[in-house]
PDB file of N, CA, C and O in Angstrom:
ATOM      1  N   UNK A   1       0.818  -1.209   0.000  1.00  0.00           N
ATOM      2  CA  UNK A   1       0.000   0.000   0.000  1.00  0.00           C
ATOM      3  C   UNK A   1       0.856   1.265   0.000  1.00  0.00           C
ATOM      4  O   UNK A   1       0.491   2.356  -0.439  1.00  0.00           O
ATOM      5  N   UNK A   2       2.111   0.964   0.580  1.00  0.00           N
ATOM      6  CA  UNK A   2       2.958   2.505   0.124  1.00  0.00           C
ATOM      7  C   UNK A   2       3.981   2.824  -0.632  1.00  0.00           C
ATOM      8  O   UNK A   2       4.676   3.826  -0.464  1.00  0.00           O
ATOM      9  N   UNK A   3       4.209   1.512  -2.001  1.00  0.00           N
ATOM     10  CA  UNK A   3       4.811   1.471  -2.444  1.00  0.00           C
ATOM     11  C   UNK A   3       4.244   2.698  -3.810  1.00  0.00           C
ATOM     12  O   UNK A   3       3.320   2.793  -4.618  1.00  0.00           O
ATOM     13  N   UNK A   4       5.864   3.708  -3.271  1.00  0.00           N
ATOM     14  CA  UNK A   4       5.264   5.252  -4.336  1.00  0.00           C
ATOM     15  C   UNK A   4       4.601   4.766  -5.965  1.00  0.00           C
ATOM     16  O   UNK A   4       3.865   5.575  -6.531  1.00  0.00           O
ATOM     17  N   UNK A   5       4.878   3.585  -6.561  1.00  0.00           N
ATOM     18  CA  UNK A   5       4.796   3.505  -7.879  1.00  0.00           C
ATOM     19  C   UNK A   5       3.291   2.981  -7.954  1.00  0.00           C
ATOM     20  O   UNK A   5       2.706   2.975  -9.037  1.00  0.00           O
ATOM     21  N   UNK A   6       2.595   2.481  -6.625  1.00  0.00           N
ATOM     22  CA  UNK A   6       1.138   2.186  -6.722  1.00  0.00           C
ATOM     23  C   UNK A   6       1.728   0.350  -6.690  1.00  0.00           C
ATOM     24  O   UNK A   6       2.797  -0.102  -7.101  1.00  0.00           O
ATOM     25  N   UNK A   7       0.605  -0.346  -6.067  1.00  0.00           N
ATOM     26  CA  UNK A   7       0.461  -1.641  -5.644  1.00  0.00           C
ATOM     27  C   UNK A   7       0.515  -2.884  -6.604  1.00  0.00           C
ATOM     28  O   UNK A   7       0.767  -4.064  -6.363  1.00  0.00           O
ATOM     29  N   UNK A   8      -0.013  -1.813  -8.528  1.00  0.00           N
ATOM     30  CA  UNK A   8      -0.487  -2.571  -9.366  1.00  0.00           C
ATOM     31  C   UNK A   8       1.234  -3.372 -10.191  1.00  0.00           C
ATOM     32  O   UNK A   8       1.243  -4.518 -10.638  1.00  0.00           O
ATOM     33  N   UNK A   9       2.687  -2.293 -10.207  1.00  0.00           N
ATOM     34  CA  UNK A   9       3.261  -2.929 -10.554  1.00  0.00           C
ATOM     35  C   UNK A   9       3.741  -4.442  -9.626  1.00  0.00           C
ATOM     36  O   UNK A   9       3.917  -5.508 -10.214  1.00  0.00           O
ATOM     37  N   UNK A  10       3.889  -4.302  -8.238  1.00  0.00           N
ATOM     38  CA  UNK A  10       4.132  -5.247  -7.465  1.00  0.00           C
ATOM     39  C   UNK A  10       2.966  -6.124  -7.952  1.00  0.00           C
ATOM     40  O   UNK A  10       3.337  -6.600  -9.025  1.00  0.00           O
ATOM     41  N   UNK A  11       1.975  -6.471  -7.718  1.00  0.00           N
ATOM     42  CA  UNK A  11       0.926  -7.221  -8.239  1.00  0.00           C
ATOM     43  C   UNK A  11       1.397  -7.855  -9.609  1.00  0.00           C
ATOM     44  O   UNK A  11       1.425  -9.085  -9.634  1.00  0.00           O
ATOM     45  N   UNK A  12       1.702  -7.300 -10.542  1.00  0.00           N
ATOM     46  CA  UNK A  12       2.280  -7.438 -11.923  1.00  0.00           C
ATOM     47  C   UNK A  12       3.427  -8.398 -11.715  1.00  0.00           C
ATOM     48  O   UNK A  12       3.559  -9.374 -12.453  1.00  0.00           O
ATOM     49  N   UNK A  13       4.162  -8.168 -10.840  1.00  0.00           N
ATOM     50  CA  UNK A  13       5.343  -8.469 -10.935  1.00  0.00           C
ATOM     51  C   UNK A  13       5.768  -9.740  -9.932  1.00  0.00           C
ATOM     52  O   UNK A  13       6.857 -10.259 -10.177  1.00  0.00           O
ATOM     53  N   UNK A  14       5.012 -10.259  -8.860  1.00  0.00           N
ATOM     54  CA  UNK A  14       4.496 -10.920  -8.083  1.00  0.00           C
ATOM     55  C   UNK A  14       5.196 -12.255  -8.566  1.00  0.00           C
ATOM     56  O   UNK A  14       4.740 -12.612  -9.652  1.00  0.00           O
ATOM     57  N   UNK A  15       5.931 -12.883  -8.189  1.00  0.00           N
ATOM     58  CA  UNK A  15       6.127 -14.446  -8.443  1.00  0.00           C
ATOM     59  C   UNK A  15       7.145 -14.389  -9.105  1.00  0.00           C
ATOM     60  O   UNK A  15       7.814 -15.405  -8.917  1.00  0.00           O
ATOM     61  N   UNK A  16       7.840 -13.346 -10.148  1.00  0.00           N
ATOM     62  CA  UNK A  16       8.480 -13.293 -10.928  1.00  0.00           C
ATOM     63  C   UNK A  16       9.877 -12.611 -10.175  1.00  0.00           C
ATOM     64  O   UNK A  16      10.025 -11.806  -9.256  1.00  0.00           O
ATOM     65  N   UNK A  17      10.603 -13.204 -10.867  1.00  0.00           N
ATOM     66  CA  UNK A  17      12.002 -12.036 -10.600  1.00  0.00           C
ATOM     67  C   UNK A  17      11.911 -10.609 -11.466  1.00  0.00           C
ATOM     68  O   UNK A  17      11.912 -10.308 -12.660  1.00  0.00           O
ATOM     69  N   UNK A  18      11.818  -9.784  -9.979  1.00  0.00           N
ATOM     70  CA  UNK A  18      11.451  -8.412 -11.102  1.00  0.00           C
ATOM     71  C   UNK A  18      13.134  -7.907 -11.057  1.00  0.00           C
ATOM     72  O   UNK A  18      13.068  -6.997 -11.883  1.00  0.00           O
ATOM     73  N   UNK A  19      13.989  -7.923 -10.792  1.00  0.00           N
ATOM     74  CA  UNK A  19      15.565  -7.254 -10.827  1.00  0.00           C
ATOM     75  C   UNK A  19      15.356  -6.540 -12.155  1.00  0.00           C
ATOM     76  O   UNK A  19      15.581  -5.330 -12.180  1.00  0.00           O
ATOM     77  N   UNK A  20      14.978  -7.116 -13.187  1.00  0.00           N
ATOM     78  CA  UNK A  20      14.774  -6.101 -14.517  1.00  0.00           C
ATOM     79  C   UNK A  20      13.625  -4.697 -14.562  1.00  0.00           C
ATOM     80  O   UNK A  20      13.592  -3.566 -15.047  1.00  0.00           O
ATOM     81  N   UNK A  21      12.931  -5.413 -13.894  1.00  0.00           N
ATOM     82  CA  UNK A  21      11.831  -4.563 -13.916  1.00  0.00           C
ATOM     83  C   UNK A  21      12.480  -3.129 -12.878  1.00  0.00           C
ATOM     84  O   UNK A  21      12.335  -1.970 -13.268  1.00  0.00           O
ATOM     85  N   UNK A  22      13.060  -3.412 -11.782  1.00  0.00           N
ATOM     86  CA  UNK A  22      13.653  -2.540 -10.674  1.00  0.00           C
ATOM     87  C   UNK A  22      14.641  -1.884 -11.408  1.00  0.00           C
ATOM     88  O   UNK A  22      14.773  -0.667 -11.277  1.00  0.00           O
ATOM     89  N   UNK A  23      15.204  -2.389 -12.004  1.00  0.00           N
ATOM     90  CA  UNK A  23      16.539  -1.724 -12.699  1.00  0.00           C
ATOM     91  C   UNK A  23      15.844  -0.832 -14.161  1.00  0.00           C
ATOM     92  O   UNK A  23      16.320   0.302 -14.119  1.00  0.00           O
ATOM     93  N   UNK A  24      15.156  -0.938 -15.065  1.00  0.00           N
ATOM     94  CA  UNK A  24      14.543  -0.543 -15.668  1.00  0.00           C
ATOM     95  C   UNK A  24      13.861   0.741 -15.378  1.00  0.00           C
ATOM     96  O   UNK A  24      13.828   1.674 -16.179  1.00  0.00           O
ATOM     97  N   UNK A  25      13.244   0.755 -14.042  1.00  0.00           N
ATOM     98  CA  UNK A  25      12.368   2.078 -13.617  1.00  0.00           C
ATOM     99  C   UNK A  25      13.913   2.825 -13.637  1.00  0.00           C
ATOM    100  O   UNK A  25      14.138   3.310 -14.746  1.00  0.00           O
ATOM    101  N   UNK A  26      14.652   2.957 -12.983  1.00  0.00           N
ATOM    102  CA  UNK A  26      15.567   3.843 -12.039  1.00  0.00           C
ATOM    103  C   UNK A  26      15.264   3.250 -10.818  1.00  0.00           C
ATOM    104  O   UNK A  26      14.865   2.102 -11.015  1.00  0.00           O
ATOM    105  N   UNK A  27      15.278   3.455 -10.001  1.00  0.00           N
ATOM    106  CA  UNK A  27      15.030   3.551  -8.924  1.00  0.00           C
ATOM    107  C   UNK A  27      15.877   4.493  -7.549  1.00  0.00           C
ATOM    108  O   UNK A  27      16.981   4.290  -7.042  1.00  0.00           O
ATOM    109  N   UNK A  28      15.137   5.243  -7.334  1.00  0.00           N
ATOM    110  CA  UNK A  28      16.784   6.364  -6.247  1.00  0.00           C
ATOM    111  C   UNK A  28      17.601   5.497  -4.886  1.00  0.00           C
ATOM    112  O   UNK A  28      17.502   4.571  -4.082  1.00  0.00           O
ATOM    113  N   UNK A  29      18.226   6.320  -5.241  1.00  0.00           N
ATOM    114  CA  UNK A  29      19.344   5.440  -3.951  1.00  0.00           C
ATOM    115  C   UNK A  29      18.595   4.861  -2.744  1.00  0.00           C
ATOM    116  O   UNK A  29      18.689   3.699  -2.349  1.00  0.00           O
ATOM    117  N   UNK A  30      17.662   6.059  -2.091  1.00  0.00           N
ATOM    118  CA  UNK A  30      16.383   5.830  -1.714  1.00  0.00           C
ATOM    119  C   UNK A  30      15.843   4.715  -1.477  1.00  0.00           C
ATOM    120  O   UNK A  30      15.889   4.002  -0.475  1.00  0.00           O
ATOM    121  N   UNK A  31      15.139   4.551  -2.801  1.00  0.00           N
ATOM    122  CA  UNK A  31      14.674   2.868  -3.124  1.00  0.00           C
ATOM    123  C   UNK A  31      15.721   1.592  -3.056  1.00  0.00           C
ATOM    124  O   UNK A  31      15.400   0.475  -2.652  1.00  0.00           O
ATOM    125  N   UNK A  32      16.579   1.837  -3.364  1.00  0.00           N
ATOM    126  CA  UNK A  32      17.869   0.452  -3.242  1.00  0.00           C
ATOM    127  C   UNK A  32      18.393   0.459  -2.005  1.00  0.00           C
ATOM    128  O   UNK A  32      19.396  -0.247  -1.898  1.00  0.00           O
ATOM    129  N   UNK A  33      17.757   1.491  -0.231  1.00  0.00           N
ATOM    130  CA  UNK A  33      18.441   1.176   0.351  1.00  0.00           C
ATOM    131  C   UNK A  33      17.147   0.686   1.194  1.00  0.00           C
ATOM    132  O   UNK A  33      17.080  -0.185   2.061  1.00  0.00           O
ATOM    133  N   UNK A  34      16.161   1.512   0.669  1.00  0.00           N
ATOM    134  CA  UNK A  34      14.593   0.414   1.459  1.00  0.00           C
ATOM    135  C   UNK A  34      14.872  -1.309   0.959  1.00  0.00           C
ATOM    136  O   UNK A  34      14.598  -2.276   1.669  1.00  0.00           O
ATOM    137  N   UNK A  35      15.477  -1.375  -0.426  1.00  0.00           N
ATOM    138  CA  UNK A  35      15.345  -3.068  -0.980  1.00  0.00           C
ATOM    139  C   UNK A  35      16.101  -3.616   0.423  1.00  0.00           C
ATOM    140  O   UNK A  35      15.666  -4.564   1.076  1.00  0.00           O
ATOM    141  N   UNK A  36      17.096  -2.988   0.708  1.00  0.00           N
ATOM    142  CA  UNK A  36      17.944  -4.082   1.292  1.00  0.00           C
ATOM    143  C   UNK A  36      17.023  -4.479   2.840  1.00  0.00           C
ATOM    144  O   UNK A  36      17.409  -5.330   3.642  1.00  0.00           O
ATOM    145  N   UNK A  37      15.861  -3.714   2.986  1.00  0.00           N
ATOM    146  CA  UNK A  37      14.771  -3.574   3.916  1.00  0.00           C
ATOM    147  C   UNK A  37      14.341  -5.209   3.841  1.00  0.00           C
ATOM    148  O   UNK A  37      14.619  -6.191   4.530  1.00  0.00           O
ATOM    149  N   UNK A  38      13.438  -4.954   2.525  1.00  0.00           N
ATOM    150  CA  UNK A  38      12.825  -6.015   1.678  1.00  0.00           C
ATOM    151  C   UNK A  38      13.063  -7.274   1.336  1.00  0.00           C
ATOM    152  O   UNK A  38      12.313  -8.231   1.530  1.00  0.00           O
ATOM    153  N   UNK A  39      14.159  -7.278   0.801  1.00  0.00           N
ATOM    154  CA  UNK A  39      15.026  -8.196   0.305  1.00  0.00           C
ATOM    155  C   UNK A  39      14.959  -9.896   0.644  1.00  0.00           C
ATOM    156  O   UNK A  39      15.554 -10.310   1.639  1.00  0.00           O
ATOM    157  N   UNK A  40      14.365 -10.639  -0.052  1.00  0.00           N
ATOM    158  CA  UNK A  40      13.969 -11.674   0.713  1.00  0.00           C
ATOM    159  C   UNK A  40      15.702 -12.766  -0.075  1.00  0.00           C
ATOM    160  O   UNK A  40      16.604 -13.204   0.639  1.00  0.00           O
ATOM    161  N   UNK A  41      15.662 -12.844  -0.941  1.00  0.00           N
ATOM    162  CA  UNK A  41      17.034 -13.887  -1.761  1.00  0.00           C
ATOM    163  C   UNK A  41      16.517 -13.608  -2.961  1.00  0.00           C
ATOM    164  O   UNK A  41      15.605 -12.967  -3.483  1.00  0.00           O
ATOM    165  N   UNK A  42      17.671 -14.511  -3.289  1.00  0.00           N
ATOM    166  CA  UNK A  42      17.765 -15.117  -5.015  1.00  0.00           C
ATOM    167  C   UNK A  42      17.264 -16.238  -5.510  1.00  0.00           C
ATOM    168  O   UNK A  42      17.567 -17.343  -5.059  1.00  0.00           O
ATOM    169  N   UNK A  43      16.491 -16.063  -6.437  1.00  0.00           N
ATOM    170  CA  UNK A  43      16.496 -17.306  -6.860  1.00  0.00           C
ATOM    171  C   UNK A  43      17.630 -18.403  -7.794  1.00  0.00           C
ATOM    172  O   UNK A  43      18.368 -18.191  -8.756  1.00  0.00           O
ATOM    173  N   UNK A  44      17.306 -19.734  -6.900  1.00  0.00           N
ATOM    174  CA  UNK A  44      18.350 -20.653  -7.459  1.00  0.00           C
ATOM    175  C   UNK A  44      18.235 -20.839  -8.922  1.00  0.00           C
ATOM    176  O   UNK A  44      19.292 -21.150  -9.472  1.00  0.00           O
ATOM    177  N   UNK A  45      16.950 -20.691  -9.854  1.00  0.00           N
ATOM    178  CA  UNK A  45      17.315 -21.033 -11.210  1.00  0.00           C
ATOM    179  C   UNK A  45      15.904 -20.194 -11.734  1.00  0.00           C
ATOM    180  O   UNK A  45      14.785 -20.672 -11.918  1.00  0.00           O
ATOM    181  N   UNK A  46      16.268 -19.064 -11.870  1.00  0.00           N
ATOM    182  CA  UNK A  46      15.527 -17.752 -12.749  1.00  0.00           C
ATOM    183  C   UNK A  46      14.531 -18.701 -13.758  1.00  0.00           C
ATOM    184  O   UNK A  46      13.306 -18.816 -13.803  1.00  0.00           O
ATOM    185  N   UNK A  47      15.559 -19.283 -14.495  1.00  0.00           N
ATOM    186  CA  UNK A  47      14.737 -19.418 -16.122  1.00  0.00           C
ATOM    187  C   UNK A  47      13.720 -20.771 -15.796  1.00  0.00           C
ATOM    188  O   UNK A  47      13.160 -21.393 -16.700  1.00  0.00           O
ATOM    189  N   UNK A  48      13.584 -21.117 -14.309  1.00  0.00           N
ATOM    190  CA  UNK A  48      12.384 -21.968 -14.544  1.00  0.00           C
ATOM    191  C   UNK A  48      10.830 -21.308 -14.169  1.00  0.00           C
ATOM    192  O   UNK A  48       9.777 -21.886 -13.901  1.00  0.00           O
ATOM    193  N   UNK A  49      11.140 -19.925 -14.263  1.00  0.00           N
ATOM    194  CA  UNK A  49      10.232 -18.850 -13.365  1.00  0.00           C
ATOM    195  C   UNK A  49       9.057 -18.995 -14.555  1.00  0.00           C
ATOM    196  O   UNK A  49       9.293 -19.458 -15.671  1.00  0.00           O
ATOM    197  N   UNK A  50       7.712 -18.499 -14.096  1.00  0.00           N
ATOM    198  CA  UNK A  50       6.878 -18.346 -15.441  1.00  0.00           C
ATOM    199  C   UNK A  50       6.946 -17.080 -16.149  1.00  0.00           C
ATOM    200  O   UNK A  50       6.986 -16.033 -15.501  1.00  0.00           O
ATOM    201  N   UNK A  51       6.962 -17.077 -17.362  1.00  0.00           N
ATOM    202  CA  UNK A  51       7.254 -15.962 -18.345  1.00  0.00           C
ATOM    203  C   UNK A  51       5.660 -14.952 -17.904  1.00  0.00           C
ATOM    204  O   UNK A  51       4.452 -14.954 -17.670  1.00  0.00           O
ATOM    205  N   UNK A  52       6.709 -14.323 -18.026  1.00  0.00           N
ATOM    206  CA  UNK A  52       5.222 -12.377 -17.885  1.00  0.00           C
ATOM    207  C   UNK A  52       4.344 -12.375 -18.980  1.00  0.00           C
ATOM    208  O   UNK A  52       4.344 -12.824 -20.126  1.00  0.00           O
ATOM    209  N   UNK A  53       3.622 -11.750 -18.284  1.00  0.00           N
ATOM    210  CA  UNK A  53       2.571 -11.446 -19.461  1.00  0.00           C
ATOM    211  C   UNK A  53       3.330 -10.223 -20.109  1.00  0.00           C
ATOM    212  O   UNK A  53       3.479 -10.480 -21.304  1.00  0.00           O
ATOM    213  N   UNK A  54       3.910  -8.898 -19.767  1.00  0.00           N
ATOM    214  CA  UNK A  54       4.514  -8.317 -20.728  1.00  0.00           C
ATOM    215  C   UNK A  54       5.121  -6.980 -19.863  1.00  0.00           C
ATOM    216  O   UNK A  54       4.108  -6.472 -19.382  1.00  0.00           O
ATOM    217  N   UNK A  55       5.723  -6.567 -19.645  1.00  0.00           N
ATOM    218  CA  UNK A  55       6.298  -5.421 -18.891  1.00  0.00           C
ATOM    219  C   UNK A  55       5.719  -4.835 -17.716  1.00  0.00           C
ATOM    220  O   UNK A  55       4.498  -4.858 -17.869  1.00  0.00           O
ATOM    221  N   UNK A  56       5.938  -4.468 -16.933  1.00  0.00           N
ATOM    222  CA  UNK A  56       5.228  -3.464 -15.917  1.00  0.00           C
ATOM    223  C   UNK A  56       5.143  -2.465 -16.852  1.00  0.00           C
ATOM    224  O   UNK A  56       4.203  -2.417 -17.646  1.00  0.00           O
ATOM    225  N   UNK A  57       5.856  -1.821 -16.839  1.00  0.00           N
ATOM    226  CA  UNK A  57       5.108  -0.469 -17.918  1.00  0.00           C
ATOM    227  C   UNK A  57       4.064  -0.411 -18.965  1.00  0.00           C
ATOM    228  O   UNK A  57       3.252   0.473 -19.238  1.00  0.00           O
ATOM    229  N   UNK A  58       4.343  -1.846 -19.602  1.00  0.00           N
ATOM    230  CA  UNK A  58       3.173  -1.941 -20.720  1.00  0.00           C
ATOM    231  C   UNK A  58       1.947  -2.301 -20.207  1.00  0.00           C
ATOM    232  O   UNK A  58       0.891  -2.097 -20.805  1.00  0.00           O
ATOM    233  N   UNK A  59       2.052  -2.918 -18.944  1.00  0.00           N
ATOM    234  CA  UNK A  59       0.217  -3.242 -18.216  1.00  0.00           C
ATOM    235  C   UNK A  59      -0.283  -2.025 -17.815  1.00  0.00           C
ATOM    236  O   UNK A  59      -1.468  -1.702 -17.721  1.00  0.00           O
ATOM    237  N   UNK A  60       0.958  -1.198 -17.524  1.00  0.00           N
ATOM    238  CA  UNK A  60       0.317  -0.230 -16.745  1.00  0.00           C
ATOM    239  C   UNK A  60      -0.358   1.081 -17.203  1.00  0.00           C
ATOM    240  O   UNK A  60      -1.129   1.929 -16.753  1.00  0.00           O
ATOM    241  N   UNK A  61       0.423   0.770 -18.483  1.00  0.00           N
ATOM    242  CA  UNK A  61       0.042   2.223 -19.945  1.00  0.00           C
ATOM    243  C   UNK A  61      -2.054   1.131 -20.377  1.00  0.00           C
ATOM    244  O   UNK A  61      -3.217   1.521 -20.484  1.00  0.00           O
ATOM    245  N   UNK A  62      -1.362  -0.186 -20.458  1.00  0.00           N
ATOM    246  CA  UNK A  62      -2.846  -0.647 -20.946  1.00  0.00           C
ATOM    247  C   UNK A  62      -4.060   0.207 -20.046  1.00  0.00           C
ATOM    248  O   UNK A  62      -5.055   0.877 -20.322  1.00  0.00           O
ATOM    249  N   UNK A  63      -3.326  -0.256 -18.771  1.00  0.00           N
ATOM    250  CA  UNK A  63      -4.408  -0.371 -17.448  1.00  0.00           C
ATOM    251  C   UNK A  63      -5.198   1.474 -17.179  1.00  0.00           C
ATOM    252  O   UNK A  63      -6.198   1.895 -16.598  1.00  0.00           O
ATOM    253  N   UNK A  64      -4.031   2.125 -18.000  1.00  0.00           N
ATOM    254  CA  UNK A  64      -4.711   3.780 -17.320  1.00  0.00           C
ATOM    255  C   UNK A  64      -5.534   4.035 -18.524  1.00  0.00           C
ATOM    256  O   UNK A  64      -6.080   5.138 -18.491  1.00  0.00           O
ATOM    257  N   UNK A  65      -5.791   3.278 -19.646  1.00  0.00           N
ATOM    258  CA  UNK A  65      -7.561   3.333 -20.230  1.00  0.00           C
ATOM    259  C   UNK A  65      -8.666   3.335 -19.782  1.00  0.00           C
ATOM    260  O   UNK A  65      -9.631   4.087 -19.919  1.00  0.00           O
ATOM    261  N   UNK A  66      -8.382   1.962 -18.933  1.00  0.00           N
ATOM    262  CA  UNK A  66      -9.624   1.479 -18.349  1.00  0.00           C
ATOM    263  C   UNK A  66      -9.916   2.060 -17.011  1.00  0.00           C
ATOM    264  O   UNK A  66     -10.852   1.692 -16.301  1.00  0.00           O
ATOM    265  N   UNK A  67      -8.883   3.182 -16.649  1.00  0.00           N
ATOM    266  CA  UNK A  67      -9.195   3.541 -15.340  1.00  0.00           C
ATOM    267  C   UNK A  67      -9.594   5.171 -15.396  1.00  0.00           C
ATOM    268  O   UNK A  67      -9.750   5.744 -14.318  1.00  0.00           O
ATOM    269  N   UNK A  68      -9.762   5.929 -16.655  1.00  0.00           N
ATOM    270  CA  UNK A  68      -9.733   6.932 -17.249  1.00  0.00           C
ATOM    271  C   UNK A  68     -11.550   6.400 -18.187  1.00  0.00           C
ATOM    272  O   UNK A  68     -12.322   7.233 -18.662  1.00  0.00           O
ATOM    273  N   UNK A  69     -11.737   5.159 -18.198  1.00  0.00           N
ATOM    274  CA  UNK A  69     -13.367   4.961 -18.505  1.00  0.00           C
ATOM    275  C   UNK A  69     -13.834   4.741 -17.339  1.00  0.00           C
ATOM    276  O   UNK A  69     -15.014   5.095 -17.344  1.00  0.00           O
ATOM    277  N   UNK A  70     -13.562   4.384 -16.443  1.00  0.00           N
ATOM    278  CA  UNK A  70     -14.109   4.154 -14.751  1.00  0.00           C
ATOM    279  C   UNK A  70     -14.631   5.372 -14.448  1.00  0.00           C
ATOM    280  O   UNK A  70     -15.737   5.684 -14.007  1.00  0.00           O
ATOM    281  N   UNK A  71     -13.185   6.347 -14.903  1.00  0.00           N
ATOM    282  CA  UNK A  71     -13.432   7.541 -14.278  1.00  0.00           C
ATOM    283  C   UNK A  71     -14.905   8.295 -14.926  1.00  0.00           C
ATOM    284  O   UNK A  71     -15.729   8.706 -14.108  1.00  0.00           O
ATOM    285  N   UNK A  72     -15.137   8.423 -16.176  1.00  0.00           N
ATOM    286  CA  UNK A  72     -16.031   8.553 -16.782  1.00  0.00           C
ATOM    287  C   UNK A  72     -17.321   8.097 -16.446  1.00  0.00           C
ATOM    288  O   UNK A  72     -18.279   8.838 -16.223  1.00  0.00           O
ATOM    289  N   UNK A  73     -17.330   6.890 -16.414  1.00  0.00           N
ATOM    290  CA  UNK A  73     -18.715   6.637 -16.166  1.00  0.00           C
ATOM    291  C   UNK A  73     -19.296   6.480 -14.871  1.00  0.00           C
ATOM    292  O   UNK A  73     -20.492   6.212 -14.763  1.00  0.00           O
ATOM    293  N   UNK A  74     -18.091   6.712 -13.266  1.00  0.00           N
ATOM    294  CA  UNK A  74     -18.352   6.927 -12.141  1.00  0.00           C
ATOM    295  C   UNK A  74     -19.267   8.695 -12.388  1.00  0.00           C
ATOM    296  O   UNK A  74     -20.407   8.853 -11.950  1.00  0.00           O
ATOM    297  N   UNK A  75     -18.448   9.919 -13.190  1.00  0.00           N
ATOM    298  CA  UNK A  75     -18.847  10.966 -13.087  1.00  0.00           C
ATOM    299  C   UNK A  75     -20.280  10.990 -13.773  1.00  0.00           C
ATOM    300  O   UNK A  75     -21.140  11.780 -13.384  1.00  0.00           O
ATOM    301  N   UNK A  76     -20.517  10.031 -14.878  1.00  0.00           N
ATOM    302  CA  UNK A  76     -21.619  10.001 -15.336  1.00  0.00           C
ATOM    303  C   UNK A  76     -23.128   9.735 -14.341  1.00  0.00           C
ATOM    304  O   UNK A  76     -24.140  10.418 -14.182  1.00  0.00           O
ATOM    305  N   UNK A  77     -22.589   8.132 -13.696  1.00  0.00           N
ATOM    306  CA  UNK A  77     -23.406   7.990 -12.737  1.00  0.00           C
ATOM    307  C   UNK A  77     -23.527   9.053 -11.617  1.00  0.00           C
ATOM    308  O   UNK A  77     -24.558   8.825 -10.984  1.00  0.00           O
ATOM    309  N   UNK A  78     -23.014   9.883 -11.245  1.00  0.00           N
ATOM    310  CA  UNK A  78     -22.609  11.183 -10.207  1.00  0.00           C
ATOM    311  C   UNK A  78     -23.858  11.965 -10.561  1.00  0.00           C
ATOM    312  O   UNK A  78     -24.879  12.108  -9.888  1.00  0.00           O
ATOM    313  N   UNK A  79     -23.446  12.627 -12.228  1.00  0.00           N
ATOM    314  CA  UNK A  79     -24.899  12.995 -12.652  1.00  0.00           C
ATOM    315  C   UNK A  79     -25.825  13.007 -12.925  1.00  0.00           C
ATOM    316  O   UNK A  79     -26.450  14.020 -13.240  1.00  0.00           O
ATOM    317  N   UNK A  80     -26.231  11.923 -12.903  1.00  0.00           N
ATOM    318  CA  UNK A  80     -27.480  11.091 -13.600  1.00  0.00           C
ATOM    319  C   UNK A  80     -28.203  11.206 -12.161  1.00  0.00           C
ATOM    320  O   UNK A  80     -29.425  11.348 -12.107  1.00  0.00           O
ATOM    321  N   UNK A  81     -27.464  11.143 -11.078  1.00  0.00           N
ATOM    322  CA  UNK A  81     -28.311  10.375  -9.242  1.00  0.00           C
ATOM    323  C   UNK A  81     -28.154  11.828  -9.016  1.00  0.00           C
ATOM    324  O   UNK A  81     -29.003  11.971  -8.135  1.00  0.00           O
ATOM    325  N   UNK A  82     -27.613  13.097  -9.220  1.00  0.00           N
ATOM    326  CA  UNK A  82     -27.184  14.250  -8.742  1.00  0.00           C
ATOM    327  C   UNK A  82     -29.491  14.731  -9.327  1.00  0.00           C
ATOM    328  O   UNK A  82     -30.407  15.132  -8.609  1.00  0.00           O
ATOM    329  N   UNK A  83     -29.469  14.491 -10.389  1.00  0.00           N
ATOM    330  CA  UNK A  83     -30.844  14.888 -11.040  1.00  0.00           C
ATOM    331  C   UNK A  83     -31.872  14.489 -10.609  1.00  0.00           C
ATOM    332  O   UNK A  83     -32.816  15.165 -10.201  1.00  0.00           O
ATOM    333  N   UNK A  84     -31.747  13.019 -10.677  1.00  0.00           N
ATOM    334  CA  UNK A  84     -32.859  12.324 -10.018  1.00  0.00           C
ATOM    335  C   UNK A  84     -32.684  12.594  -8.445  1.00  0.00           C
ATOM    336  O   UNK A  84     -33.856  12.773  -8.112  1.00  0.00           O
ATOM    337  N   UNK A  85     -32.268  12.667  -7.821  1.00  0.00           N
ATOM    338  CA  UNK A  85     -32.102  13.620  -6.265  1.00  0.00           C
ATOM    339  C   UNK A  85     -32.989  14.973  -6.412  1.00  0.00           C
ATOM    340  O   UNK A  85     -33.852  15.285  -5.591  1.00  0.00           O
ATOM    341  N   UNK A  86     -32.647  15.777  -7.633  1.00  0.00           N
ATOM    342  CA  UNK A  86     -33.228  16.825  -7.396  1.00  0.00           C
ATOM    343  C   UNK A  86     -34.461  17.050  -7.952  1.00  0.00           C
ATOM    344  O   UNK A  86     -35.222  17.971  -7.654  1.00  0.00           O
ATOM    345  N   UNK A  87     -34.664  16.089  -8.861  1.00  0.00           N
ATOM    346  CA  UNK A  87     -36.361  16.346  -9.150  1.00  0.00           C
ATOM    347  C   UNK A  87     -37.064  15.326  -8.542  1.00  0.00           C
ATOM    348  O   UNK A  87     -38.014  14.878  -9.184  1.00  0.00           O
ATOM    349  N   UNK A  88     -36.794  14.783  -7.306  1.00  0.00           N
ATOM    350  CA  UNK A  88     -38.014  13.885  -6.223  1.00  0.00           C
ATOM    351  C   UNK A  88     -38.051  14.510  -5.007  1.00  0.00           C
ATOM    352  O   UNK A  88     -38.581  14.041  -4.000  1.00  0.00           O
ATOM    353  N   UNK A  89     -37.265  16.001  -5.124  1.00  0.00           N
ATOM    354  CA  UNK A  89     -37.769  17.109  -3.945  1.00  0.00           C
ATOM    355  C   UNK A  89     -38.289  17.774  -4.280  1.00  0.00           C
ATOM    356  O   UNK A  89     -38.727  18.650  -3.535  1.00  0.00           O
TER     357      UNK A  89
END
């Protein structure tokens, strides 16, 4: 929950060896001295890991569509109940 980049890349990244994915963002000194917080090991043999569905960045560019139509049709419903509120007084 307070991971600054939001919960969804960890979720994404979950099961997998993310070292690419970590190294890829940047990450500030900051962040590489919370890892050593974190840090659970290595894995003994990477390449038997299951293959990603496709980048953290690329789920996450998919994912801010569908959260940018959420947003939409939450404001829609907002107005639609904002009306009907005001014409049953």
């Amino acid at each position: 929950m307070q991971h600054p980049g939001g919960d969804e890349v960890l979720l994404t990244e979950a099961g997998n060896d993310a070292t690419e994915p970590f190294e890829d963002v940047g990450h500030s000194e900051d962040a590489r001295e919370q890892l050593k917080t974190f840090y659970i090991g290595k894995l003994a043999d990477p390449e038997n890991l299951p293959k990603r569905a496709g980048k953290a960045s690329d789920l996450m560019a998919q994912n801010s569509g569908s959260s940018a139509y959420l947003l939409v049709v939450a404001a829609v419903v907002a107005v639609v109940a904002y009306f009907v509120l005001v014409r049953n007084k």
